[in-house]
MIVEX-747777 format. One record per residue: residue in one letter; x negated, y negated, z negated of N, C-alpha, C, O, CB in turn. Coordinates in steps of 0.02 Angstrom, whole numbers, plus 32768, in hexadecimal, padded with zeros to 4 digits. Atoms other than C-alpha are relative to their C-alpha. Last residue first. Glycine has a CB too. Example, Ala and Ser with C-alpha at 12.3 -4.5 7.8 and 13.67 -1.06 7.14 Angstrom:
2
(s; (802A; 803B; 8003); (7D54; 8035; 7E9B); (8027; 7FC9; 7FDB); (800E; 7F92; 7FD3); (7FEC; 7FE9; 8047))
(a; (7FD3; 803B; 8000); (7D99; 80E1; 7E7A); (7FD3; 7FC4; 8000); (7F9F; 7FC5; 7FDF); (8032; 7FFF; 7FC2))
//
This chain:
84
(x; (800F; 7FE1; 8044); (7E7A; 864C; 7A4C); (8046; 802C; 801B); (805E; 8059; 7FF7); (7FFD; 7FC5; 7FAA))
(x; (7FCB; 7FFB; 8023); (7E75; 8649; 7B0E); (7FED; 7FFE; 7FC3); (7FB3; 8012; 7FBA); (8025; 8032; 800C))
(x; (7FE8; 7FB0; 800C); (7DD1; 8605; 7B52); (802D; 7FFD; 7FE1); (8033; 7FCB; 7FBF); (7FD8; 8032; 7FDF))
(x; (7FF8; 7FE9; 8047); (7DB5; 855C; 7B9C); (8007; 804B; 7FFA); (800F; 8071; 802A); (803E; 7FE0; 7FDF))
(x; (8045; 8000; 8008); (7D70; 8556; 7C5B); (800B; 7FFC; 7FA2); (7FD9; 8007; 7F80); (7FD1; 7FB6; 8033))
(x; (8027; 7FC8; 7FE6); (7E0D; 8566; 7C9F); (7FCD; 8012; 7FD3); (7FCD; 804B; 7FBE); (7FE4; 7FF3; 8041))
(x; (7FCB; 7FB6; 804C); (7E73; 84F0; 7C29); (7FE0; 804F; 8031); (7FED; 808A; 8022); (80A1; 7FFC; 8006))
(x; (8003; 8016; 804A); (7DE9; 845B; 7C7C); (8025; 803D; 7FD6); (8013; 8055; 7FA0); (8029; 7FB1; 7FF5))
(x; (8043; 7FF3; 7FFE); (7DEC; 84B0; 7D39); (7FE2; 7FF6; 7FB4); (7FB5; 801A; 7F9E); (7FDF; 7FD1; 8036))
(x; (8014; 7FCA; 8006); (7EA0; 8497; 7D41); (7FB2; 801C; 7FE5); (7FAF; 8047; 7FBA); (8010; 800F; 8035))
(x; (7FDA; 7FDC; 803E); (7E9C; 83E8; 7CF5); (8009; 804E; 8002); (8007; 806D; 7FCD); (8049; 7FE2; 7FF9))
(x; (8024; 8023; 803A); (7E0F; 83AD; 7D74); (802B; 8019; 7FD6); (800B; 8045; 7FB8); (7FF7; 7FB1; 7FFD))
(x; (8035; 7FBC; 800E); (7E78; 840F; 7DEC); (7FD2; 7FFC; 7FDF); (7FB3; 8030; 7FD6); (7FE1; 801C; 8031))
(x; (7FDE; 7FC5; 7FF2); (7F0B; 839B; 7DE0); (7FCE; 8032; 7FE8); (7FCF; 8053; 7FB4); (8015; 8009; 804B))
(x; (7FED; 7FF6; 8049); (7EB2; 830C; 7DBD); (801D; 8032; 7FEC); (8020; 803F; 7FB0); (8022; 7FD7; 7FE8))
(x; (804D; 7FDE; 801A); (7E5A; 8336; 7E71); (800A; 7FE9; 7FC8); (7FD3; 7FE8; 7FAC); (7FB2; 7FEB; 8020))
(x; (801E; 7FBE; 7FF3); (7F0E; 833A; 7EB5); (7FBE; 8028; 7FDF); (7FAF; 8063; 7FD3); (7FF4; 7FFA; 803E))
(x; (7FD7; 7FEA; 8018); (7F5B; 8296; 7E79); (7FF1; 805D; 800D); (800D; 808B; 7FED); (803C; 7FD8; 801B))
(x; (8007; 8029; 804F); (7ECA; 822A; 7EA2); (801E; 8045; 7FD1); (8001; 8061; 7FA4); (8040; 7FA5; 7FF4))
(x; (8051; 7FEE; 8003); (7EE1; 8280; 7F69); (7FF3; 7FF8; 7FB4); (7FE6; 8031; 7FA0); (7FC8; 7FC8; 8032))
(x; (7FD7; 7FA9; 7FFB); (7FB4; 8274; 7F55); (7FB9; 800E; 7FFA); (7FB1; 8039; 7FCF); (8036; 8029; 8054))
(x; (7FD3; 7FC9; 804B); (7F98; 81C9; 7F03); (8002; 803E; 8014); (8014; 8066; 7FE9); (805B; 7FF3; 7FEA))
(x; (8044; 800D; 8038); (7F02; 8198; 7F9A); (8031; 800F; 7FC5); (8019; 8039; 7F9F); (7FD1; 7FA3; 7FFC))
(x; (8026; 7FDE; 7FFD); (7F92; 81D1; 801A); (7FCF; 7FF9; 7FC9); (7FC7; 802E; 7FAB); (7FF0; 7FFD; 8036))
(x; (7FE8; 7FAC; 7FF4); (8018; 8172; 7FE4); (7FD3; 802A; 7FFD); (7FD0; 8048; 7FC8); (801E; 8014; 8040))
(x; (800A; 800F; 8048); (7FAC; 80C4; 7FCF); (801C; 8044; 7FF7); (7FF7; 806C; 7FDB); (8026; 7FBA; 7FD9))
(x; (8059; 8000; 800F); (7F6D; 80EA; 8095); (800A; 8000; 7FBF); (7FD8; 8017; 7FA5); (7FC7; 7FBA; 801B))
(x; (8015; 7FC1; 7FEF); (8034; 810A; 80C8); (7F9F; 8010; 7FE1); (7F81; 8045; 7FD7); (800F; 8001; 805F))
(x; (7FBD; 7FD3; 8023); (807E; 8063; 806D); (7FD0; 8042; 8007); (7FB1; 8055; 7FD5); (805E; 8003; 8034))
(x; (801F; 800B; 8037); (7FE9; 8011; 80D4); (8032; 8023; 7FC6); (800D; 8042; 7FA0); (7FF1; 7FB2; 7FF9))
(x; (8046; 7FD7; 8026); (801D; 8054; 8154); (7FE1; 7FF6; 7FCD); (7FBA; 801F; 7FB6); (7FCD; 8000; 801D))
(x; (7FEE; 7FC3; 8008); (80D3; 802A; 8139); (7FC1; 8019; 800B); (7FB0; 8046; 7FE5); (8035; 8019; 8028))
(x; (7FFA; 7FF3; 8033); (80A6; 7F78; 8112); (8011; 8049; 7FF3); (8016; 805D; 7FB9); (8023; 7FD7; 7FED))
(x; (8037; 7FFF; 8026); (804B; 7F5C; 81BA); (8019; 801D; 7FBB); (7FF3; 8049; 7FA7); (7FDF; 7FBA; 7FFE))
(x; (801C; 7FC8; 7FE8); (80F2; 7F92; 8213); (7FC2; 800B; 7FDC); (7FB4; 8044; 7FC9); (7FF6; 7FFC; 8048))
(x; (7FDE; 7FB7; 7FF9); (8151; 7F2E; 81B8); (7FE3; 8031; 7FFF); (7FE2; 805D; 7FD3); (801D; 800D; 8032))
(x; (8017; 800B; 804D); (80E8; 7E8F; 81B7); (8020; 8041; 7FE9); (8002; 805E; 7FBB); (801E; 7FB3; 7FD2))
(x; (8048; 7FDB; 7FFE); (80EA; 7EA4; 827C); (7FF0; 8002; 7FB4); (7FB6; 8012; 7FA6); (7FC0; 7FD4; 802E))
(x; (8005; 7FC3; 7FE7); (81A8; 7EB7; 8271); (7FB9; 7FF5; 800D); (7FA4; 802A; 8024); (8030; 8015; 8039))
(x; (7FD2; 7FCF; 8038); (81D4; 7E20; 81E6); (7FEB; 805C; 8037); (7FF2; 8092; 801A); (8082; 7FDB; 7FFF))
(x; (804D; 7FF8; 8024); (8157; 7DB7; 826D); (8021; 802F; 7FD8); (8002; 8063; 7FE1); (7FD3; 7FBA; 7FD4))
(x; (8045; 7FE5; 7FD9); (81B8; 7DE7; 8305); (7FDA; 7FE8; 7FAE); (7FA5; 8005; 7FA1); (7FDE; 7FC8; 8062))
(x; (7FF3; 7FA2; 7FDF); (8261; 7DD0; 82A5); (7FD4; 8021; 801F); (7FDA; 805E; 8027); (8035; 800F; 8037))
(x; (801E; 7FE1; 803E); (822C; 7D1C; 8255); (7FFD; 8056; 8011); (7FD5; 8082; 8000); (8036; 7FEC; 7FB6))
(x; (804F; 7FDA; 7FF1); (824B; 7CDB; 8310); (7FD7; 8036; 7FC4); (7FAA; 805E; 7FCD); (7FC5; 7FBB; 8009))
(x; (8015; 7FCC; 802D); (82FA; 7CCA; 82E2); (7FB2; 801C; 8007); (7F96; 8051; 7FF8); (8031; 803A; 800C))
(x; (8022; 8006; 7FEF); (832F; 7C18; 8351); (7FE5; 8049; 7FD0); (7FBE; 8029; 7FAC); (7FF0; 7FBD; 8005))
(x; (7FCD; 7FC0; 7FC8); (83C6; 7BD6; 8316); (7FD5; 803C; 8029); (7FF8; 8062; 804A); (802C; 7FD0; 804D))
(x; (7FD7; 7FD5; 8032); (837E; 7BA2; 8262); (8032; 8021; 804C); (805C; 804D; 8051); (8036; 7FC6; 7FB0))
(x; (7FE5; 7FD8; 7FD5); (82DA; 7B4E; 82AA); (8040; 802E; 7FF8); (8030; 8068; 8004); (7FD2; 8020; 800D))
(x; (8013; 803A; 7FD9); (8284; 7AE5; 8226); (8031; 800C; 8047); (8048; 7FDB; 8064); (7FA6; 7FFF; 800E))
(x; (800C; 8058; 800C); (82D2; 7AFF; 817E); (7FDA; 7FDF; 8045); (7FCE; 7FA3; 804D); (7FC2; 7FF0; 7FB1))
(x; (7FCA; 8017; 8032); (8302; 7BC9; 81A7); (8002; 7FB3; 8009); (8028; 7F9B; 8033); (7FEE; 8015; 7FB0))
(x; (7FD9; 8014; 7FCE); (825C; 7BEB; 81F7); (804D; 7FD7; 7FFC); (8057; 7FA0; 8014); (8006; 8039; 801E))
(x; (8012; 8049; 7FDE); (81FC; 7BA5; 8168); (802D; 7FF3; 804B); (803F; 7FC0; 8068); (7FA2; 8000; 8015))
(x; (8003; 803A; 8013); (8261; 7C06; 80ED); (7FF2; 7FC5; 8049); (8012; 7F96; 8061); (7FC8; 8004; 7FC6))
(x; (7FAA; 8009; 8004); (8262; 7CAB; 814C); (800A; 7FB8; 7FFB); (801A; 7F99; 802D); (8029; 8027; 7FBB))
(x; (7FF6; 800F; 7FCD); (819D; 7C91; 8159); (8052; 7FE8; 8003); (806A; 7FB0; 800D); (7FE8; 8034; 8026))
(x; (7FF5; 8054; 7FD6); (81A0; 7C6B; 80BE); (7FFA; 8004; 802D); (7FF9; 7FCA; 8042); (7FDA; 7FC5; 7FFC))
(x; (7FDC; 8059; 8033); (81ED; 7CFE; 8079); (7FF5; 7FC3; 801D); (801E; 7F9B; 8033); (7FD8; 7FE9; 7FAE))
(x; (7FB0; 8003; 7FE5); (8199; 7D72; 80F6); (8020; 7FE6; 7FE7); (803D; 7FBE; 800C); (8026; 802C; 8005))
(x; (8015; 802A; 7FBA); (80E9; 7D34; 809E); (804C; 7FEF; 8040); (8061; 7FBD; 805C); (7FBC; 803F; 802F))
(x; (8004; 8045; 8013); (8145; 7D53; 7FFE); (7FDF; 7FF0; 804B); (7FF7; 7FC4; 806E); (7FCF; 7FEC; 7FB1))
(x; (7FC6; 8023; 8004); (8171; 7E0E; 8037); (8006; 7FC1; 7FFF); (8037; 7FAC; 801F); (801A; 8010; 7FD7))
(x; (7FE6; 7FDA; 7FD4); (80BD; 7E42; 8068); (8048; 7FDB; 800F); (8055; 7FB8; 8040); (8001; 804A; 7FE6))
(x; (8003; 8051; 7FF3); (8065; 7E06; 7FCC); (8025; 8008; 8053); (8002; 7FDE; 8070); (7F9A; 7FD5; 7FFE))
(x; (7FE1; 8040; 8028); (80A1; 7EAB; 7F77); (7FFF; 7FA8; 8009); (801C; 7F7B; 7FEC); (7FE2; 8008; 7FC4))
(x; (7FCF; 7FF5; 8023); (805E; 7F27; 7FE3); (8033; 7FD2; 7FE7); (8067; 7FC2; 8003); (7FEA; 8019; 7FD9))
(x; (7FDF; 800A; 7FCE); (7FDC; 7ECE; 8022); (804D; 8004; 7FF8); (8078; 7FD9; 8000); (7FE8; 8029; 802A))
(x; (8004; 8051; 8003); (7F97; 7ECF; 7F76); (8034; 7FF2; 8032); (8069; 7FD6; 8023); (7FB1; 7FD9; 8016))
(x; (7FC8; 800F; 8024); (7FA4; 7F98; 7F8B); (800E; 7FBB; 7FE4); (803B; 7FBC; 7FBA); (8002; 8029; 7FD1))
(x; (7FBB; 7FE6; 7FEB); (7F5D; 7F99; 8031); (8035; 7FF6; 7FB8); (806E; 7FDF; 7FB8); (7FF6; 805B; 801B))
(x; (7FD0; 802E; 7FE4); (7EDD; 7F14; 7FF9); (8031; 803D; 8021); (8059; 801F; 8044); (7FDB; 7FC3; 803C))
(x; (7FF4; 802D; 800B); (7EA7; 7F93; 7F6C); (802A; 7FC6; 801D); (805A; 7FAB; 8000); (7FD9; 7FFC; 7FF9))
(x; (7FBF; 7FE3; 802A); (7EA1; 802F; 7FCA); (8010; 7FBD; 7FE7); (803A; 7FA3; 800B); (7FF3; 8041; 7FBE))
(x; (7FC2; 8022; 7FB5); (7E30; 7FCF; 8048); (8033; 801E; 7FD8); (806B; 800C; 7FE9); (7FFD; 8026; 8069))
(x; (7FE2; 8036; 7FEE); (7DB8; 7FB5; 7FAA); (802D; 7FFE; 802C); (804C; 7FCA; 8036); (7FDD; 7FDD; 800E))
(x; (7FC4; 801E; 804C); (7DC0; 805B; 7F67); (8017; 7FCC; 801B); (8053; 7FC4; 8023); (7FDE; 7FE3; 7FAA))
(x; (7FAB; 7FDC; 7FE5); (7D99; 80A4; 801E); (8021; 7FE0; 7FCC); (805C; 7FD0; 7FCB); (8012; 8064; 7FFE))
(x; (7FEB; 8017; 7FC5); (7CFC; 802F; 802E); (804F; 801E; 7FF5); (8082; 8005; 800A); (7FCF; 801C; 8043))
(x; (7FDE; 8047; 8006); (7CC9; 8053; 7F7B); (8022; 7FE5; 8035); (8049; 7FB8; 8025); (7FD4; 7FCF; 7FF2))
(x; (7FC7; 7FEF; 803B); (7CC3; 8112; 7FA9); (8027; 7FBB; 7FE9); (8063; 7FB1; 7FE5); (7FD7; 8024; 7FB5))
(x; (7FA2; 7FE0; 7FD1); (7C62; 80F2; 803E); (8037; 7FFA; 7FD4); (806E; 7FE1; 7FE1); (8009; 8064; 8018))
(x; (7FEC; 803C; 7FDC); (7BD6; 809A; 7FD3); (8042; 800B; 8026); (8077; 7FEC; 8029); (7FC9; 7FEA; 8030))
//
């Protein structure tokens, strides 16, 4: 059950990831067309920032973890053959 818990938050980090920019898109947009002297988009572009770099840092880590125990899954596989 734990295990699905970590897949799934891996998941919306890397979703996040990518839906991340388009939300800052329309914000930009909406500020832009309603308010254009007025930059408020700069507090949301810096809490969407900050969220997107942990989440950046949580999809990082689970490739370097993924990327480690395939690692020794392939050592452990030409180990456990014998030379001809």
């Amino acid at each position: 059950m734990l295990g699905a818990l970590h897949a799934f938050r891996i998941y919306r980090a890397v979703r996040f990831l990518f839906l991340a920019p388009f939300i800052l898109l329309i914000c930009f947009v909406v500020n832009w067309m309603t308010t254009p002297g007025q930059w408020w988009v700069q507090w949301a572009a810096l809490g969407l920032g900050i969220a997107w770099v942990l989440c950046l840092l949580r999809v990082l880590r689970a490739i370097v973890i993924l990327g480690g125990i395939a690692a020794l899954a392939a050592y452990l596989s030409q180990r456990k053959t014998p030379a001809p």
